[in-house]
C-alpha positions as CSV (number, residue, x, y, z in Angstrom):
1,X,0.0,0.0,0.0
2,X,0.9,3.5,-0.6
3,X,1.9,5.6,2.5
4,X,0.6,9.0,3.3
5,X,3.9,10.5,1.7
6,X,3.5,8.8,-1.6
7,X,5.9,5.8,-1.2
8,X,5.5,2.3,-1.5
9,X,8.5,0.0,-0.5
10,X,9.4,-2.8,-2.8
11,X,12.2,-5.2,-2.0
12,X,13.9,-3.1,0.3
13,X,13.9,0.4,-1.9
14,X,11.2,3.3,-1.4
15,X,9.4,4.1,-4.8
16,X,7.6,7.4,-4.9
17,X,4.1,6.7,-6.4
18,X,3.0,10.1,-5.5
19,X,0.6,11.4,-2.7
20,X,-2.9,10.9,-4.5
21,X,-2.3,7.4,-4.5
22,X,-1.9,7.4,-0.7
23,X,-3.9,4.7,1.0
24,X,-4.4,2.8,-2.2
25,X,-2.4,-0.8,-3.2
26,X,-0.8,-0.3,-6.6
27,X,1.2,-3.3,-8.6
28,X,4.6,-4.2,-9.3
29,X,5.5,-5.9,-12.4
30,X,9.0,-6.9,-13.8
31,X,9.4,-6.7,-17.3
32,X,12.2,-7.3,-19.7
33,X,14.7,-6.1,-16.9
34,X,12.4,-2.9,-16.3
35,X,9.6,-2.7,-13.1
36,X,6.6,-1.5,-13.9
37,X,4.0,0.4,-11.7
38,X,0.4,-0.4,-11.8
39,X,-3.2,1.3,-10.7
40,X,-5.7,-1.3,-11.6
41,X,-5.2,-1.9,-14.7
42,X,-3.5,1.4,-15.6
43,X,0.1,1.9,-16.4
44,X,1.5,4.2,-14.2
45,X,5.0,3.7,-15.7
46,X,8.4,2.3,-15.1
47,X,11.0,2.6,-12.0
48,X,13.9,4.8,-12.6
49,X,16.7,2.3,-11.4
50,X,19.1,4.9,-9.7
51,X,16.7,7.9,-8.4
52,X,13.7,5.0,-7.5
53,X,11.4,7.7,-9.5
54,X,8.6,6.5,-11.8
55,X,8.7,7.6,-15.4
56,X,5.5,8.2,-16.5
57,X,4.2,6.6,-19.9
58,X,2.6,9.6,-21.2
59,X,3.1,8.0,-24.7
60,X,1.5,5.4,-23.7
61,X,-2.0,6.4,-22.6
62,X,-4.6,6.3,-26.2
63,X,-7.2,8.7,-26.5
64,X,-10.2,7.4,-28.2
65,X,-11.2,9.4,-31.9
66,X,-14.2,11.4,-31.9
67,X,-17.1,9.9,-33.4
């Protein structure tokens, strides 16, 4: 779970989720050597390996086309 200061402590290292998902469970995933950050089913994005920072997968996220 997510502490009141943003972090949530995997394998020893604090990762900084970010306050709003304080109080909430989010997932960890490794994936080809990179660990992924979860909400639901919601890529947050990957951990930074040196600062423990997420980088966010803006490029990731689709926007559905106007009908």
């Amino acid at each position: 779970m997510v502490n009141d200061r943003g972090f949530y402590n995997y394998k020893n290292k604090r990762i900084f989720v970010g306050n709003p998902f304080a109080g909430y469970n989010v997932g960890i995933k490794e994936n080809e050597g990179e660990t992924e950050v979860w909400f639901d089913d919601f890529l947050i994005g990957t951990v930074d390996k040196i600062t423990g920072l997420i980088i966010y997968e803006t490029n990731r996220i689709k926007v559905p086309k106007a009908q």
